[in-house]
N, C-alpha and C positions, 0 to 999 in steps of 0.2 A: 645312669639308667639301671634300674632291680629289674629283673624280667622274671618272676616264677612260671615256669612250665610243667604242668602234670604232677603238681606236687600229691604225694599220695603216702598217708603213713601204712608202717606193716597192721594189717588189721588184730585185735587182740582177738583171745579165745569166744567166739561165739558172738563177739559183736561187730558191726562195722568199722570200719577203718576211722579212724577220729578227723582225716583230708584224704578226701577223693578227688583228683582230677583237678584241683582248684590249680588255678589259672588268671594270672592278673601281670600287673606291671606299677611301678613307682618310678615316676618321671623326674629325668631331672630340673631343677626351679620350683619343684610342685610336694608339696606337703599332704600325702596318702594315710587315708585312713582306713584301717583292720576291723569292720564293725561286725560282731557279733554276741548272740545272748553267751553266758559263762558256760564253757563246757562243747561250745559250737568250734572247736578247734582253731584257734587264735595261736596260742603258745608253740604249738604241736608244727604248726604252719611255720612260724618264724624259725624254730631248731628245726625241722627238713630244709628252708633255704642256708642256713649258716653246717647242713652236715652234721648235727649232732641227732639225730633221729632216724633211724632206721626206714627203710622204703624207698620208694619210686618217685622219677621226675630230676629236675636240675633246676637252678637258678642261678643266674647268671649276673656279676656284678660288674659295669663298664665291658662285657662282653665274656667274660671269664666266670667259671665255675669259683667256686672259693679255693678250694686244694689246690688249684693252677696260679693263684695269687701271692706274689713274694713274701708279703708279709701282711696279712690279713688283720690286723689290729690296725694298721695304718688305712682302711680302705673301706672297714666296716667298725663303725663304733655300736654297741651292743649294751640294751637295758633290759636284761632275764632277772629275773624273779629277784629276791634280797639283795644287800649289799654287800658283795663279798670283801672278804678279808677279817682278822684279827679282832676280835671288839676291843682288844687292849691295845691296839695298834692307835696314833695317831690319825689324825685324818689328812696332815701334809704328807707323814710316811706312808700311809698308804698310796697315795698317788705318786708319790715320787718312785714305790715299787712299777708301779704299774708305767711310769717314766721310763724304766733301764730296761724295763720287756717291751715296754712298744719302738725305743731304740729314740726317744725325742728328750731334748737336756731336761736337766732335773726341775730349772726354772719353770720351765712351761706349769707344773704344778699350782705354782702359785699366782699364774694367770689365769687360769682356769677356775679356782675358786673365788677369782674376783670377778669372773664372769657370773659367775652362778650364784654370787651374793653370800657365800659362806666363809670371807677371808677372814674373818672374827673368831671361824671355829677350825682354825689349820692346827691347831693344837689342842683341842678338844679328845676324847677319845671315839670312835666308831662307835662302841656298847653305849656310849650316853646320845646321841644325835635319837631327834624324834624323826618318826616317819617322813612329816616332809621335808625333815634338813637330807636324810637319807636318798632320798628323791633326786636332792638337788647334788649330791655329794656322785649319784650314782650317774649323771645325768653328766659332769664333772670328767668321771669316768670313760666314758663314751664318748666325749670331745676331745679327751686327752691326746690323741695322736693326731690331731686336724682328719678325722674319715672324710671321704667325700658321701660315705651312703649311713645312715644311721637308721638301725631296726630297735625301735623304744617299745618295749611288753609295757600296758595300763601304765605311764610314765605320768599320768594324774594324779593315778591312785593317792588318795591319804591328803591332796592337797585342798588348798583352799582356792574360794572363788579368784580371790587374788593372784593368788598363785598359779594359778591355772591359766590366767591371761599374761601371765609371765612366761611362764614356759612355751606356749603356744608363738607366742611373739617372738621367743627366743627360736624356735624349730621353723616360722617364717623366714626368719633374718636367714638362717643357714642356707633354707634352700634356694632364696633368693638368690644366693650367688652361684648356684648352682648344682646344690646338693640335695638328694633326694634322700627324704622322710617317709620311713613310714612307722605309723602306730598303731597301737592295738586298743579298742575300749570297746566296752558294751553299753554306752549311753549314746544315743543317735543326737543327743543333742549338744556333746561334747563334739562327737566327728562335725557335723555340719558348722561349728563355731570354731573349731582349729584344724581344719584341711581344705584341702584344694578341692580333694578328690574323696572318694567315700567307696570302697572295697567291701561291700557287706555279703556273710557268707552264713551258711544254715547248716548245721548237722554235717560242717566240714566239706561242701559245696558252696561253690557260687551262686549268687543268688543277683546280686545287680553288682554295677561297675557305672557308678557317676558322677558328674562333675559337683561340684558340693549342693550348687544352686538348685538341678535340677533335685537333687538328694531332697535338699531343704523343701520343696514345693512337690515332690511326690509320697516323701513319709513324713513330714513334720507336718503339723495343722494348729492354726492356733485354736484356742478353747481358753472359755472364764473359767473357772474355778471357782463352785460357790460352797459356801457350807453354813447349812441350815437345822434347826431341831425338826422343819418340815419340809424334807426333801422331797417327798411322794407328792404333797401337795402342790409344791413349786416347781416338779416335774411336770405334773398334769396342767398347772396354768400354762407353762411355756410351750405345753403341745400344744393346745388349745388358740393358743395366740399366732403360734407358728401357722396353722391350718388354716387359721380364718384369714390371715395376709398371704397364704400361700405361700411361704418360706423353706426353704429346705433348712431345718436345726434339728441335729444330733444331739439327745441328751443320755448320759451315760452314767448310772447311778457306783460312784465307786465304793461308798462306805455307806451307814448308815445315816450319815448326816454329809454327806458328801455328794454333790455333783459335776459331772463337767458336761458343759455345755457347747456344742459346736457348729457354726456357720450364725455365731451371732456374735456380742458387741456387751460391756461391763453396763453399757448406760441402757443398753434395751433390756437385760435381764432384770437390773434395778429398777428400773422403771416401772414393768411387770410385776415385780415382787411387793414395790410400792401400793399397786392401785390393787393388787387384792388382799392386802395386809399381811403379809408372808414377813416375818423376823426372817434378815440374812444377819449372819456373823462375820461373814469372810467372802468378798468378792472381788477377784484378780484374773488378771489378763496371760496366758502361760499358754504355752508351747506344747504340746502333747506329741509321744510318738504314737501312728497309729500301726504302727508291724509292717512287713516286709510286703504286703499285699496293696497298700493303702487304697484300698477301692473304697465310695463313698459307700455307704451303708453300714460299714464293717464297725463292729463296736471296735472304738479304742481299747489299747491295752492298757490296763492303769499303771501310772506312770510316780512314784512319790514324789509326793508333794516338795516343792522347792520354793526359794526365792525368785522372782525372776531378776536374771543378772543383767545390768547390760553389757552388750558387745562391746563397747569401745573399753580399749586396754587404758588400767589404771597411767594417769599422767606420767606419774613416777618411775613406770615402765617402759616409757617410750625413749626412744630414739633423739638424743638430741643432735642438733644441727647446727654449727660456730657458723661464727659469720662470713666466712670465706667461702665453705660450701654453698652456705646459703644464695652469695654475691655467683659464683659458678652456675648454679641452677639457674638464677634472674639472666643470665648470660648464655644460659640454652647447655648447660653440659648438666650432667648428672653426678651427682655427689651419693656417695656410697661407704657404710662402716669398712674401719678397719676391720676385718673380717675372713673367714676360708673363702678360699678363690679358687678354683676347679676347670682342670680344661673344658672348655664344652660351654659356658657362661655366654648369652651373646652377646658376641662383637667382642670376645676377651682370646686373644693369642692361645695358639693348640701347644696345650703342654702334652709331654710325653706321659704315658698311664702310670701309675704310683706317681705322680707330681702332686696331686693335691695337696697341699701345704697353706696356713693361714695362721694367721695371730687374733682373738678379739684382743682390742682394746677397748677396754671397758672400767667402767669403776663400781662398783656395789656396795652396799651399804647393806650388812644382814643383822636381822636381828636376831637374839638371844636363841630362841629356839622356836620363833614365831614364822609370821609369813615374810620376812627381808625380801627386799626389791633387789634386779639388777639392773643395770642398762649397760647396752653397748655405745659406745662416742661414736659420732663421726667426726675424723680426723679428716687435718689435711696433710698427708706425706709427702714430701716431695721425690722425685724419681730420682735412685742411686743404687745403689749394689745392693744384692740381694732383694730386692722390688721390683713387680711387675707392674703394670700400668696397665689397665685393658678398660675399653668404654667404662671410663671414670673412674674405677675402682681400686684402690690404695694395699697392696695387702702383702704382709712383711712373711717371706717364708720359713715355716717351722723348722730350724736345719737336724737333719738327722742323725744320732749320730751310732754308730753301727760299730761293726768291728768285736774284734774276739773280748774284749775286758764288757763287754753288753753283759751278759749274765753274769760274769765277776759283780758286778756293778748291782744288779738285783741282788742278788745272793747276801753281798753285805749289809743291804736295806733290808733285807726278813729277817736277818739274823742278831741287828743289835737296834732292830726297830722293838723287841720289846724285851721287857727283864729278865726271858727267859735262861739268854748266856749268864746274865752273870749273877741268879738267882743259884742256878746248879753250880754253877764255878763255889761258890760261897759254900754250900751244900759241902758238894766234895773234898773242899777243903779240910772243911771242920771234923766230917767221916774220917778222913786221913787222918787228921791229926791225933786225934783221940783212938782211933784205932791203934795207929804205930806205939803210941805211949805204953798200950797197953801190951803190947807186943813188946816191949822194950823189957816191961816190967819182969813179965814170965821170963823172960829169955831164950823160951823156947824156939824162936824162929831163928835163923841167918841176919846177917844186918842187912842185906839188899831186899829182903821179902820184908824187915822189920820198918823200913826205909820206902818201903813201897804198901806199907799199909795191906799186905796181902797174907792172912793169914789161911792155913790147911782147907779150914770149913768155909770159906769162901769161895766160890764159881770165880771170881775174877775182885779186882782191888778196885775201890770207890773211883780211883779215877776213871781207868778203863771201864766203867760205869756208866759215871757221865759221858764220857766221850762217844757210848751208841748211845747213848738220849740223847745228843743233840744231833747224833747222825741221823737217828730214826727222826726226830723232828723235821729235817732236812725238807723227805720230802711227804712225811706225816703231815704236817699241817698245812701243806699245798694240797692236800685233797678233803682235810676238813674244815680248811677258808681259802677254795683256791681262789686264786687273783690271775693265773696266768693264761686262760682260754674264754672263750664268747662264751662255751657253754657254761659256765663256773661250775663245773662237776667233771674237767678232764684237765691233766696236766701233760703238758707235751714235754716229754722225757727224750730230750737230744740230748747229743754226745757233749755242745758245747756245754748247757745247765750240768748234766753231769760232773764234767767235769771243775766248773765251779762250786759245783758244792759237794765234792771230795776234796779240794783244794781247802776250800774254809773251811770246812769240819776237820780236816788233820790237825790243819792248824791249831785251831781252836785247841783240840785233841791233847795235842805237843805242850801250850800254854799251861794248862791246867794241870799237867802232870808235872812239868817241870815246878809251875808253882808247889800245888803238891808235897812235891820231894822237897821243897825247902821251906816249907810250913813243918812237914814231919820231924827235919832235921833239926830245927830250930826248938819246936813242942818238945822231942826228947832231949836237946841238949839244954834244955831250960826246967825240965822234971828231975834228970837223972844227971844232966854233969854231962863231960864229955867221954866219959869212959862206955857207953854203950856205941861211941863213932868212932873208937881208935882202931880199929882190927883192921890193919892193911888189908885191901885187897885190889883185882886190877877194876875199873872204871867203865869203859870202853864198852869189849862184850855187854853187862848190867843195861849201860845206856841206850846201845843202840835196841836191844831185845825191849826197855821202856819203849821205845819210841815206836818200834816193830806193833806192840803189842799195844797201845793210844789208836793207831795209825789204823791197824787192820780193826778195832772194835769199832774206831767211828766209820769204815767206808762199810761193813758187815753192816749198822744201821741206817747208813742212805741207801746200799741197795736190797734189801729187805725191805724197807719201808715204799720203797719203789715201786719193787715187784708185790708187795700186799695192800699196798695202797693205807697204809695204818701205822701211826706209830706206835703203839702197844705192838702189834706183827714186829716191826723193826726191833723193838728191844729183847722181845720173844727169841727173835732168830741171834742177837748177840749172848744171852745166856745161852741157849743151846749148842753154841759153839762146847764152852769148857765140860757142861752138865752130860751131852750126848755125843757130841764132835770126838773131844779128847778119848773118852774110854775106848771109841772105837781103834782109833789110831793106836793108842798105849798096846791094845790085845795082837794090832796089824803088826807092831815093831817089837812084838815082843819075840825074847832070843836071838841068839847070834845070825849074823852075816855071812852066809856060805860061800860069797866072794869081798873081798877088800875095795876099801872104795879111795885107798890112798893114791894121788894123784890126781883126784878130780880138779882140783884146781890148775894145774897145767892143762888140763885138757880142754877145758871152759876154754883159758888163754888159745887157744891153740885154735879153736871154733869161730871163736869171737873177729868180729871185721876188726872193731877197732882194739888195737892191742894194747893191753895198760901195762903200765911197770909193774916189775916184779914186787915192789913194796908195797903194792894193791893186793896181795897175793893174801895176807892176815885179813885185810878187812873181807873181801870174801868169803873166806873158809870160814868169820865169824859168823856174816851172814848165813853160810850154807849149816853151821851148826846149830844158830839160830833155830831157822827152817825145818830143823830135824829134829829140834824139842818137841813133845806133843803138842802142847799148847800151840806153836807156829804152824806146824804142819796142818792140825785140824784149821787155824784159820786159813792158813794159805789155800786149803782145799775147799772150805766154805766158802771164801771170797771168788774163788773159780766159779762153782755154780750159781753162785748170786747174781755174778757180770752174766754168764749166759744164760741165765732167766730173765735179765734183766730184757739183754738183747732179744730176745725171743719176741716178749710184753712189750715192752717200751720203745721200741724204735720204732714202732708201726706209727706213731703220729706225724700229721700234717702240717702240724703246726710246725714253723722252721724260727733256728737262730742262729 
């Protein structure tokens, strides 16, 4: 059950509020439709129920606000505006990101595109799918976690007639078992042909609240549709004719060859047009909407011209039914798709709230980039583990699977789902390599800085380069293709994603530098011989300050990009470290120490719960010398402010992992 209460946006400068006071409900079993003209608050409506829209009211999903909800992707599936994610992203990886955030196996993916008819294009890219593959991809999306409530914004849009009786068929089947629909469109003749129920609202108010039927017989009317070089003419006969039989017909001039005629019949207008010699071109039997009033007199509004389709769903789309089922029904039980199964179905066992869970079984056949059919089977399962049984209904639970590696799990999917790692990886290496060479050449550097591609006039060395581009990408391209919230315009920044992608990004970080270093070593020992690598020196200190310094450029780029929401911001804030950071610190630590600071490492010991051995005592004092380089210090001090701006900004979301 959706229950919207008082939903009300913040009103903008000088005009009214885009939903005032609107007030409805979406049942469950029942397919709800959002009807109004573009601009009449449709969208605006759907982000205040899901909490991404500023203002007044609540709604309520199985009885709970959204925020009070454990995990909101599993309970509300969501179709806003384009289709988010990567255009160079795959279309299986995409869903299988969208698999490790909603916390359901990676498989379910590729059941879901067999539902929706696009398992053809699991390997396609996102940037090539046409609008209505994208429909069906995003539709795909929104099933992915089995929801029991699905809020679809114009989920028509772009499609065809066909497809249109696909989808509708498909968002019947769902609610059937239990789950409530609701959709958004501004064709009246769309809502009354795929809903239950019809929602129509005006300048962000309610306006009616009815069952389709009634919908259909108090705004739909039929009308001929005729088109003529003499409209005027064949206006004036068919009033004439009307008057003298005394008929009530509405006729309503839309164009200038154009009429629609209303409370008559294709063969009485012809007929008419016949016996006073009137040329028609075009006379058809259509559906007219006549507005939100529909009192008889009221000129229709002109409505463009269409096909008339008919209602019954393409063959190809329907439901089939094995002979077992079949034998069951002839035997009085009811046979029903593998399918979501929902507490609350009648006659189907009370599961507890977040139970919703369901498998389609289906096969689909899509084509290329046209209109592809789906259908769902009706199976016969038999009763065993993990299956519920309820008045007839077969339905395999989606098992979930949760746990601290869940964002690990995503994190690795965005990261080597497209070229980006190992484009830069490649990148930097080459920068390294050709740099060091030429560092080797002059002589002028040290071999650790030669060795490290870091030369004077440089802010920082190619590697530590890449390693905040792919920090700052981290969570840069979660906010300019987010995948991880209903709204697709907010990233919910918990400590556990956090900490997954500092974890993969050092990594990353670590890799590329170490490769790096042994591209360098290799570049120069294959120019110059080995005589620019023989200078003994110790190892250790050099390495661990690499790794210090990989380490601290890529977490400076995931939280910068965090907190600015941008990866250009995140890279921004990693050069400013060495360019702004360091001089400051160089000017803070310049001249002597009016106290000694020998012994700090016994004293750390001394502090410390757990106590290390003495021969931990170097690696330490490395560390702490480390730290006391400018370059460390300015980062260690950046990455302080970054984590508490982070926390400030970021931890305010709702969204949980």
């Amino acid at each position: 059950m959706l229950q919207a209460i008082g939903l009300t946006s913040t009103p903008r400068r000088d005009l009214p509020p885009a939903v005032d006071d609107l007030t409805f409900e979406a049942r469950p079993g029942c397919v709800t439709a959002l009807l109004g003209e573009p601009g009449s608050g449709k969208t605006t409506a759907l982000r205040l129920m899901l909490e991404l829209e500023p203002g007044r009211g609540v709604a309520y999903f199985r009885g709970r606000p959204l925020h009070q909800v454990p995990h909101p992707g599993r309970e509300v599936g969501v179709l806003l505006g384009d289709v988010p994610g990567n255009p160079s992203r795959t279309v299986r990886n995409q869903l299988r990101m969208l698999c490790a955030a909603a916390g359901v196996p990676a498989a379910r993916a590729d059941t879901m595109l067999e539902v929706v008819g696009i398992a053809g294009l699991r390997d396609h890219r996102l940037g090539s799918l046409s609008r209505a593959m994208e429909r069906r991809f995003a539709l795909a999306a929104a099933l992915l976690a089995d929801p029991c409530t699905l809020l679809l914004d114009e989920p028509a849009a772009d499609l065809s007639p066909r497809e249109r009786s696909w989808l509708y068929g498909l968002l019947r089947r769902h609610a059937s078992l239990g789950g409530a629909v609701l959709f958004t469109t501004d064709d009246a003749k769309e809502a009354a042909r795929g809903a239950d129920r019809v929602v129509s609202i005006e300048a962000g108010r309610l306006v009616a609240d009815q069952d389709a039927a009634d919908f259909a017989r108090t705004r739909l009317r039929p009308r001929v549709a005729v088109r003529t070089p003499h409209a005027a003419r064949l206006a004036d006969v068919l009033g004439r004719e009307a008057r003298a039989a005394q008929r009530a017909v509405e006729i309503v001039a839309e164009s200038g060859t154009r009429l629609s005629v209303y409370g008559s019949n294709c063969a009485e207008v012809g007929e008419a047009a016949f016996r006073n010699g009137v040329l028609v071109h075009q006379l058809a039997d259509e559906t007219g909407d006549c507005g939100d009033a529909g009192e008889a007199g009221t000129p229709a509004r002109p409505v463009p011209q269409a096909r008339t389709e008919a209602r019954a769903t393409d063959a190809r789309a329907e439901v089939r039914i094995d002979a077992r089922a079949e034998s069951r029904r002839e035997a009085g039980q009811q046979a029903a798709p593998e399918a979501h199964v929902a507490s609350g179905f009648p006659g189907g066992p009370e599961l507890p709230a977040g139970s919703w869970a369901g498998t389609w079984s289906a096969t689909g056949t899509g084509t290329d980039q046209g209109g592809g059919d789906a259908h769902a089977a009706l199976v016969d399962v038999p009763p065993g583990p993990g299956h519920t049984r309820g008045a007839g209904l077969v339905a395999s639970a989606v098992r979930k699977v949760g746990g601290p590696l869940r964002p690990l799990r995503y994190e690795l999917l965005r990261v080597f789902g497209t070229a980006t790692p190992w484009l830069t990886a490649a990148v930097v290496i080459a920068v390294s390599a050709i740099t060091a060479v030429l560092l080797a050449r002059t002589g002028a550097e040290p071999r650790d800085r030669m060795l490290a591609a870091w030369p004077e006039l440089l802010p920082l060395p190619p590697a530590a380069l890449g390693a905040g581009l792919l920090g700052a990408l981290a969570f840069g391209e979660e906010y300019r293709y987010p995948a991880l919230a209903a709204a697709r315009g907010t990233v919910p920044r918990r400590l556990g994603l956090l900490t997954a992608k500092l974890g993969v990004c050092s990594a990353l970080a670590l890799l590329i530098g170490a490769v790096a270093l042994l591209a360098d070593a290799s570049a120069v020992g294959l120019v110059f011989g080995a005589a620019p690598l023989r200078s003994p020196a110790p190892w250790i200190v050099p390495a661990a300050s690499w790794a210090g310094l990989l380490t601290g450029c890529a977490w400076a780029g995931v939280l910068a990009s965090a907190v600015f929401r941008s990866t250009a911001a995140g890279l921004a804030a990693v050069l400013a470290v060495p360019v702004a950071v360091v001089p400051l610190v160089r000017k803070a630590l310049a001249g002597p120490s009016a106290y000694p600071v020998d012994g700090i490492v016994s004293r750390l010991r001394g502090m410390s719960a757990a106590h290390w051995p003495p021969e931990a005592d170097r690696f330490v004092l490395g560390v702490l010398r480390m730290m006391a380089q400018p370059v460390g210090t300015a980062l260690v001090l950046s990455l302080i402010v970054l984590l508490c701006a982070y926390g400030f900004t970021g931890l305010r979301s709702r969204v949980r992992w």
